[in-house]
C-alpha positions as CSV (number, residue, x, y, z in Angstrom):
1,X,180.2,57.5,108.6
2,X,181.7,59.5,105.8
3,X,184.8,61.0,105.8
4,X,183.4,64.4,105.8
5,X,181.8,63.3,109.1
6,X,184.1,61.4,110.7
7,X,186.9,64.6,110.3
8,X,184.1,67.2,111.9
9,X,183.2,64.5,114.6
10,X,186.9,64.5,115.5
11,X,187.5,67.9,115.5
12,X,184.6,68.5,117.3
13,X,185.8,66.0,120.1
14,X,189.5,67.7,119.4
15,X,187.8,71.6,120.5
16,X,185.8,69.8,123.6
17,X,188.7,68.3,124.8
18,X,190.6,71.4,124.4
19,X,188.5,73.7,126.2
20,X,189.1,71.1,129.3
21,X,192.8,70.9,129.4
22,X,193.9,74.9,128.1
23,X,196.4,76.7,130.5
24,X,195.3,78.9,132.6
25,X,194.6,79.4,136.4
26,X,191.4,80.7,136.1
27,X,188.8,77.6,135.6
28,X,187.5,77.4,132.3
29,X,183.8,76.9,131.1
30,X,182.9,74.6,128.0
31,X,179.6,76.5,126.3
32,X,178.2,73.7,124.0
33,X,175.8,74.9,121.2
34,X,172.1,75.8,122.6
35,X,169.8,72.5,122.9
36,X,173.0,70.3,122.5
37,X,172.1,67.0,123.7
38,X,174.8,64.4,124.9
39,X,175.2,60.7,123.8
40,X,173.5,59.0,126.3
41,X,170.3,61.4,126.0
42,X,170.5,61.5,122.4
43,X,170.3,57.5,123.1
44,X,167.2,57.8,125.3
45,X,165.6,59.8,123.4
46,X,165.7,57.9,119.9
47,X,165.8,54.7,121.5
48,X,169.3,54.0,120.0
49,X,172.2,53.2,121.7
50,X,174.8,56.2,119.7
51,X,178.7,55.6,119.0
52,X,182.0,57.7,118.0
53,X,180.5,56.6,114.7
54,X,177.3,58.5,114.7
55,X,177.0,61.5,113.4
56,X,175.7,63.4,116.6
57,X,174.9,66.6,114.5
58,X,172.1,64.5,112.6
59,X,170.6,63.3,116.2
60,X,170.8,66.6,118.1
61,X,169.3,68.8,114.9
62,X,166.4,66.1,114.7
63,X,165.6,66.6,118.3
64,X,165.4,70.2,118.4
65,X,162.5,69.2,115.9
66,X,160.8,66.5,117.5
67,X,157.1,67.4,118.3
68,X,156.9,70.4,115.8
69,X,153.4,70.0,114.3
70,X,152.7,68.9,110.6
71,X,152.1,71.9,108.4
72,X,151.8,71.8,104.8
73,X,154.6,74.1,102.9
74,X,156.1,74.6,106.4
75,X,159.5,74.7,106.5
76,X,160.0,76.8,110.2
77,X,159.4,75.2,114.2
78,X,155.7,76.2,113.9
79,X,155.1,73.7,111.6
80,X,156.9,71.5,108.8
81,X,155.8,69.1,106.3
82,X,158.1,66.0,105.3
83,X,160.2,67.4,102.6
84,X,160.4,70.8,103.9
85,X,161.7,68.7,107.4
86,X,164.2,66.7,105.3
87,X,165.5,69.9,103.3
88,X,165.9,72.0,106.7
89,X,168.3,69.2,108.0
90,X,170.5,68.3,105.3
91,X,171.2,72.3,104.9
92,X,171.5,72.4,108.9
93,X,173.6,69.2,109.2
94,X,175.5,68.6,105.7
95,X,175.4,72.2,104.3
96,X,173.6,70.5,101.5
97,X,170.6,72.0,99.4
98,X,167.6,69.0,98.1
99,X,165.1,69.5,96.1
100,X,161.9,70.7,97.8
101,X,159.6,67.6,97.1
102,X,160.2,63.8,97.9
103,X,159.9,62.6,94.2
104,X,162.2,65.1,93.0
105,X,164.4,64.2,96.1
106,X,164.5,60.9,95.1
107,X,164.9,61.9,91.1
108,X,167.3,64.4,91.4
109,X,169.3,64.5,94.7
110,X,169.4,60.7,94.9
111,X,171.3,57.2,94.1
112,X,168.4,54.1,95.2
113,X,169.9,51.6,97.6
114,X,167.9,48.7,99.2
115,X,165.9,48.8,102.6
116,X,169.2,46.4,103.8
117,X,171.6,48.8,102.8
118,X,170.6,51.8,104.1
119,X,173.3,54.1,106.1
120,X,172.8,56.9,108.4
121,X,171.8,59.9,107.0
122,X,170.2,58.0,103.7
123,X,166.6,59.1,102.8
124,X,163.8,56.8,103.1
125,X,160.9,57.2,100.5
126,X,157.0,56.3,100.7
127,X,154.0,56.9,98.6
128,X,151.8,57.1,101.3
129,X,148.5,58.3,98.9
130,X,147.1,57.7,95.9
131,X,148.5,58.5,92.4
132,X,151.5,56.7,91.0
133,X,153.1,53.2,92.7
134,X,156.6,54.2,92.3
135,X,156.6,57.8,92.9
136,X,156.7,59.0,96.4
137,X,155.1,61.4,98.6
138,X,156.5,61.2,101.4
139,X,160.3,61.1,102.5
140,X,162.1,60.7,105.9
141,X,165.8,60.6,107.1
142,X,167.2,57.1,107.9
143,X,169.1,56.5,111.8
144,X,169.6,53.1,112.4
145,X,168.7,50.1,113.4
146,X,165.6,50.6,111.4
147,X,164.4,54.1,112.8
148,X,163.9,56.8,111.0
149,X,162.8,60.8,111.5
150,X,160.2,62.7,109.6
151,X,156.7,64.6,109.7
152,X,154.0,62.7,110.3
153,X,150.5,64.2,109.3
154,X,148.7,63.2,112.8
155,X,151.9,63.2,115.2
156,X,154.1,66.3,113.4
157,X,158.2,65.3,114.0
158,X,158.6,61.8,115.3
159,X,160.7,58.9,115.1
160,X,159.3,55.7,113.4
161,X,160.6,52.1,112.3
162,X,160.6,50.8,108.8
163,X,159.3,47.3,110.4
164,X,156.2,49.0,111.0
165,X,152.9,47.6,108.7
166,X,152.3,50.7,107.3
167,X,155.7,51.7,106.6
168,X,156.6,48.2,104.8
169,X,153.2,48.5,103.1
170,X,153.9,52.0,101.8
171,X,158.1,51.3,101.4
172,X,159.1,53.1,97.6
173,X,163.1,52.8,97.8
174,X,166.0,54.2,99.8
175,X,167.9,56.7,98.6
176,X,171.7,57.9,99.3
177,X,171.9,61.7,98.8
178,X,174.8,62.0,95.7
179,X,178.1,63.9,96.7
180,X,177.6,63.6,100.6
């Protein structure tokens, strides 16, 4: 977890816990951020057990999307395509603007790291076509424990694991977004 994420986790825990113990006779009611999802559902849902260490911003944006179809050039809840998927989150969840294809992703917004050590929030890069070995086409955010979000072209927002024969066939590099 980064520092940057670790400080807005805590204050984040620091404002619920506040909102539960403030003075005051009349009883006071918590109002959590539309479609905010708890640990343990997060934890169903991505088939992950979650932590303190998680950042439970990336999980919750990522299921708002899960099950929007694929759309080429889409970047809204009616449909999305991989990159447009991966640039919506990292401005939703890290206030951070990528590049709007994978290859420049990976080119410009991006140090490589191995499949082994990939982190939470890193992006995970596949050419998944013809054209060029090395240069992807396809791009997806890491979890953990070997799952990963993105748009599929059949199945639109899903989760997937990088053990997977297609995705181990199709593997380019990981990639840790610079300055995060």
């Amino acid at each position: 977890m980064t520092r940057r994420n670790f400080i807005i986790f805590h204050i984040g825990m620091l404002l619920f816990a506040w909102a539960f113990t403030s003075c005051g006779s009349k009883k006071q009611r918590v109002t959590l951020p539309a479609g905010f999802k708890g640990p343990k559902e997060l934890s169903r849902l991505y088939g992950v057990r979650l932590t303190p260490n998680d950042n439970i911003f990336l999980y919750n944006e990522g299921a708002k999307w899960l099950g929007v179809p694929h759309r080429l050039g889409g970047l809204t809840k009616k449909g999305v395509d991989c990159s447009g998927f991966v640039t919506v989150m990292f401005r939703e969840v890290y206030g951070k603007q990528l590049a709007r294809s994978s290859a420049d992703m990976l080119k410009h917004n991006c140090k490589k790291v191995s499949r082994a050590n990939l982190k939470e929030g890193d992006l995970v890069f596949f050419r998944t076509g013809k054209g060029k070995k090395h240069v992807p086409n396809h791009v997806g955010i890491y979890l953990k424990n070997g799952k990963f979000i993105h748009t599929s072209t059949s199945s639109g927002v899903i989760v997937s694991s990088l053990s997977e024969p297609y995705y181990v066939r199709t593997w380019v590099a990981g990639g840790r977004v610079k300055d995060l």
